[in-house]
N, C-alpha and C positions, 0 to 999 in steps of 0.2 A: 688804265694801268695793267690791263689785262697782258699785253707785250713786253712787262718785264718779266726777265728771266730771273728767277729764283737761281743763285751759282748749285751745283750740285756742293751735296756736303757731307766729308769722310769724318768715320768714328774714330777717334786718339785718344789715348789713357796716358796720362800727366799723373808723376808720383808727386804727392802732398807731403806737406811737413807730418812726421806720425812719430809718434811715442810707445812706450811697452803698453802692454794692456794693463788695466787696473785691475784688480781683484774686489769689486766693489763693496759683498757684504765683509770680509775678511778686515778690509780701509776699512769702512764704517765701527765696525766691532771695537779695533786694535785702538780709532780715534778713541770712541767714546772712554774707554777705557785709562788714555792717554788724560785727559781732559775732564777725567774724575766725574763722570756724568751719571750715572747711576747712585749715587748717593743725593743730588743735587733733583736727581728729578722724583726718588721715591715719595708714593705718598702726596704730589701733587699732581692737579691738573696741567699738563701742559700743552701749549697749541706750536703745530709744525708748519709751518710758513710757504706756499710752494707757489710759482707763478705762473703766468701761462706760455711762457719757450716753450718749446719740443726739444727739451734738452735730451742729449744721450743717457739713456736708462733712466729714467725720472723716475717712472714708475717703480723701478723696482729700488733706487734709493730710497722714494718713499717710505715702501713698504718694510724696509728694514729699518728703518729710522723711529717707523710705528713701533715694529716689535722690539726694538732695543728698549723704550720708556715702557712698555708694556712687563718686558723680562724683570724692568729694573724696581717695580713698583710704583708707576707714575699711570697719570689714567691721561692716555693721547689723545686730542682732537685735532683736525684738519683745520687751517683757514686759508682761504685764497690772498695769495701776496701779489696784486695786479692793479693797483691803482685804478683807473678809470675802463679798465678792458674789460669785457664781457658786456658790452652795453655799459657799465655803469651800474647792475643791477645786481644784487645779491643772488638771482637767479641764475642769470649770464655766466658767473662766475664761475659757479658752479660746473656748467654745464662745461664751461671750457677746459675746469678740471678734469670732469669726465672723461672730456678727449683726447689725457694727458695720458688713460687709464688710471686716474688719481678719483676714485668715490669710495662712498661709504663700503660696498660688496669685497670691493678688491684691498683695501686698506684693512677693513675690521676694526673700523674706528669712526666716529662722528665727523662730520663737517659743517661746521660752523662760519655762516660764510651774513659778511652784513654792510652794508655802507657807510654806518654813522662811526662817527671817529671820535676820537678823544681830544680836546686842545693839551700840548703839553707844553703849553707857552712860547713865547716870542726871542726866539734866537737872536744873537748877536749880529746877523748880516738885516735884519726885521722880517726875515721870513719867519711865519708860526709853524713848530709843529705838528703833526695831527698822527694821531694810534688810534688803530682798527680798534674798535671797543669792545670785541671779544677778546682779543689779545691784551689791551688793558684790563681786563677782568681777571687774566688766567694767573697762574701759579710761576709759569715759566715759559720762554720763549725760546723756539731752534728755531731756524731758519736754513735754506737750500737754494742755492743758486747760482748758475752758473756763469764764471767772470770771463769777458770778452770784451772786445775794444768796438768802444758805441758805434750807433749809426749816425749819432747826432751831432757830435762832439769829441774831441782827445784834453783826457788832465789826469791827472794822478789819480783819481777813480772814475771807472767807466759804470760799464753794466757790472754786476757784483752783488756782494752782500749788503755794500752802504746802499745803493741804490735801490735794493727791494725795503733797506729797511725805513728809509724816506720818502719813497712814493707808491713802491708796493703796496705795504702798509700803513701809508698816510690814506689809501683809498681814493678814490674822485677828488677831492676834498684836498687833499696834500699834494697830488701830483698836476692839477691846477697853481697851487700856490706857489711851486717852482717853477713850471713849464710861462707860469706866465711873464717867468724875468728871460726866459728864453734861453740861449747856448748858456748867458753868465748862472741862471739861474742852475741848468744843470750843471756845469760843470766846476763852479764858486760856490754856489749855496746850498747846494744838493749835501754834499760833503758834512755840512754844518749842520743839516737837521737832522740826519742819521747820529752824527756825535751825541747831540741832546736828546735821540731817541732810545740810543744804547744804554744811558744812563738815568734815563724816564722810563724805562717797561721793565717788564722780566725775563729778560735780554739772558740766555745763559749759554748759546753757544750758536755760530754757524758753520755752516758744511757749505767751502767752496768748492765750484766743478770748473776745468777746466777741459775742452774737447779739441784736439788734432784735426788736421784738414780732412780727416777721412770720417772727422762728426763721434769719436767713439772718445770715450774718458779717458782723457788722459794723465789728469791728475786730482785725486780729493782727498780735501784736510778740512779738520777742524779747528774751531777757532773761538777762545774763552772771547770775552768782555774785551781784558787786555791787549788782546793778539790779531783784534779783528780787523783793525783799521791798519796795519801795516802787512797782514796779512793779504788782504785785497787788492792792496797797491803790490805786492807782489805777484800776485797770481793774475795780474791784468801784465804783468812784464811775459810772463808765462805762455799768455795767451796771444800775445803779438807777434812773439817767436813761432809761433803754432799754425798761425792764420795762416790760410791758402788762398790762391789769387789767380787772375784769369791764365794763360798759358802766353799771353803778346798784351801789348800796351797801348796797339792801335788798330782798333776797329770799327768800320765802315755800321753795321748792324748787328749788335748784340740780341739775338732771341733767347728767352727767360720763358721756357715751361710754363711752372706756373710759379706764384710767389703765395705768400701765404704770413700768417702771424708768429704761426707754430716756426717756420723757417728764419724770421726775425721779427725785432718788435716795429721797423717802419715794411716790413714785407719782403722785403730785397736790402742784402748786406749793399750799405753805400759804400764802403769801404771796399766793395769788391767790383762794383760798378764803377766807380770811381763820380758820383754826383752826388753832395749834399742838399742841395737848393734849398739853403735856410738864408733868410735873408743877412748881408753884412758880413757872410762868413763866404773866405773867398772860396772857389772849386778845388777838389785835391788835383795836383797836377799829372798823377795817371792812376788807372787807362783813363785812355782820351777812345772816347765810345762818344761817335757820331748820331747813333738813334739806338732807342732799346722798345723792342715789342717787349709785351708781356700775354699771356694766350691762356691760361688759368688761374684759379684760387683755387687754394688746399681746402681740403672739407673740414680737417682743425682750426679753419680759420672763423668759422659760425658765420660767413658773411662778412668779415669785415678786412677791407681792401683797404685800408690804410697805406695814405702814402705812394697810392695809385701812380698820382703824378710824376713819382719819378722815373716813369717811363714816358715814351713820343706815343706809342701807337700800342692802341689794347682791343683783342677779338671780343664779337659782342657775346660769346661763351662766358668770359668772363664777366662782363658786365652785366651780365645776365643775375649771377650769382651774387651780386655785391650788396649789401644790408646796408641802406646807407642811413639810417639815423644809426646804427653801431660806427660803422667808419667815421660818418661825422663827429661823432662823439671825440671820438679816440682826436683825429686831424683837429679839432678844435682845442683840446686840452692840451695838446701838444703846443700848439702856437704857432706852427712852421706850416702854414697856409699855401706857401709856394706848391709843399709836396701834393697838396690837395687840388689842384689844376685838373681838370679831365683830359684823359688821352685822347685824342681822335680813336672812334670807335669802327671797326669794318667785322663785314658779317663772318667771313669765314678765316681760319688761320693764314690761310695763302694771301688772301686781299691782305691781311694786316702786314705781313711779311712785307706784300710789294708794294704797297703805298709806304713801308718805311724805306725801301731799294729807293725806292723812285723821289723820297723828298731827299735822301743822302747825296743822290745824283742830278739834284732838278736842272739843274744849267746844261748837262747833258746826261740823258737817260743811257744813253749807250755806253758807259762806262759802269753802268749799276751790275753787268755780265759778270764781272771783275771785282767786284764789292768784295772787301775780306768780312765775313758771315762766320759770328762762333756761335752754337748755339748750345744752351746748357739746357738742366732742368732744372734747378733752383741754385741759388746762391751757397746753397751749402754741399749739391752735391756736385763737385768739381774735379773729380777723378775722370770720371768716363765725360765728355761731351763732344763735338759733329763741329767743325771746320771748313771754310773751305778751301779749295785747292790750294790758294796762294798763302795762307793761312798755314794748312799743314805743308807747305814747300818751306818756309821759313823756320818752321820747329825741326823738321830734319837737316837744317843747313844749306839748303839750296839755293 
């Protein structure tokens, strides 16, 4: 393959859907305020809910979210809201807060982080619920997290607040017990056990985030008991309008930097790839992307490459780096076994490039010269990415 030619490839900047900026601690403040929370939380322990995204500004919502229950008379602690991620391990979990800059130093508050759960009984679809058992101990519950349209699936809730607060906080244990009905389970019964968890814990408020194509907040609100569940289903309409997408709809070989956890929860937006490969659920019909290298893992990822497989061809850089009883972990609880396939592995970025040119073009290699080649550097940053020729001949009009 050494005689494929790699097309040369020009830098282009593509403006994304983007919104005003947020004023993030001012929103937090004026919410809480709004939402009568300082009364609600004085004088109790409460636990603040956070996941493993690499959502925009996390950290420092955090940290205001600490000091609001802090100002208001409430004693904060931290728990990880991540379901089976970090390994599975109360350690894990931890650590991937860490990476979020979400610990105890930077917070000035505990973190309480554990795997055993609560049962809060058998919902109406027969899935059980299950609550982190620090958070079923505590006084009161917030919650933070940012609503975007799944990698898995599309229904009236996606990724969001019902979602952390049914498999987040169901832990291993609960996000098993959905994943294993598969798409029905997330997107049918996911719904139902968050209802029964909002009204089984001490559930007192969430903070939904929603981020423009250029990854920066572009909108948060909070959200009583009442307001949460039509809230979500709102701010996922929010988020759809907001999503950014490749610059063409047909491409020869899509190259992905790197992909990571921190950049989604399967590694790489399918919604931006255009490949689900869950079994029985058919492909989105664009982009139509012929092969996709993948060439790193983010260092917020701890190792874990979840999801690998929804790429053709992966540098052995990456696969260098891949933790695989953590990835297993995660690809197993999830159920979508397809995305778990290995890529064909090649030693350096160039070989993985040209063995993808060359399987897009097998019946004739000499048309792979011509190959339309976008390449990014992850699914979220999609402003600046590299083209090629014919590629950018077709965004300028030519």
């Amino acid at each position: 393959m050494e005689d494929i030619h790699i097309p040369d490839l020009f830098p282009i900047t593509q403006a994304l859907p983007k919104a005003q900026p947020v004023d993030i601690p001012a929103t937090l403040r004026a919410e809480w305020a709004r939402l009568g929370l300082a009364r609600q939380v004085r004088g109790k322990r409460i636990a603040l809910g956070f996941g493993s995204r690499g959502i925009a500004s996390i950290d420092s919502i955090a940290a205001e979210l600490v000091g609001l229950v802090k100002s208001s008379g409430g004693a904060p602690f931290i728990v990880p809201a991540m379901g089976s991620h970090g390994g599975g391990t109360a350690a894990g979990q931890i650590e991937v807060l860490d990476g979020l800059g979400i610990n105890k130093a930077s917070m000035g508050c505990p973190i309480h982080a554990t795997m055993q759960v609560v049962d809060k009984g058998l919902t109406s679809v027969g899935v059980r619920a299950y609550l982190d058992k620090n958070v079923a101990g505590a006084d009161g519950l917030i919650i933070a997290n940012r609503t975007k349209v799944h990698t898995d699936f599309h229904g009236p809730h996606e990724s969001g607040l019902l979602k952390m607060m049914a498999i987040g906080l169901g832990k291993e244990t609960g996000a098993r017990a959905i994943h294993q009905h598969g798409v029905v389970g997330l997107r049918d019964y996911m719904p139902v056990v968050a209802k029964r968890l909002l009204h089984n814990s001490p559930f007192l408020a969430g903070f939904g985030i929603v981020e423009d194509g250029y990854h920066a907040v572009a909108h948060l609100e909070g959200f009583g008991i009442d307001a949460v569940v039509a809230g979500d289903q709102r701010l996922l309409q929010r988020s759809r309008e907001l999503m950014p997408s490749l610059p063409v709809d047909d491409i020869d070989v899509l190259i992905i930097d790197e992909i990571g956890k921190d950049i989604s929860g399967a590694g790489l937006d399918t919604n931006i790839i255009g490949r689900w490969m869950i079994e029985g659920e058919p492909e989105p019909a664009a982009p139509r992307v012929k092969r996709i290298v993948i060439l790193d893992l983010t260092p917020a990822s701890h190792g874990n490459a979840t999801a690998y497989g929804l790429a053709d061809f992966m540098s052995r850089k990456l696969f260098d780096k891949i933790d695989f009883p953590i990835t297993i972990k995660n690809m197993y609880t999830s159920g979508f076994l397809l995305r778990g396939r290995m890529p064909l592995v090649f030693e350096s970025d160039e070989e993985t490039i040209q063995a993808a040119l060359y399987d897009a073009f097998r019946a004739d290699p000499g048309q792979a010269a011509d190959a339309r080649v976008v390449r990014i550097k992850n699914t979220l940053a999609l402003e600046k990415l590299w083209v090629s020729a014919n590629v950018a001949a077709e965004l300028n009009g030519g």
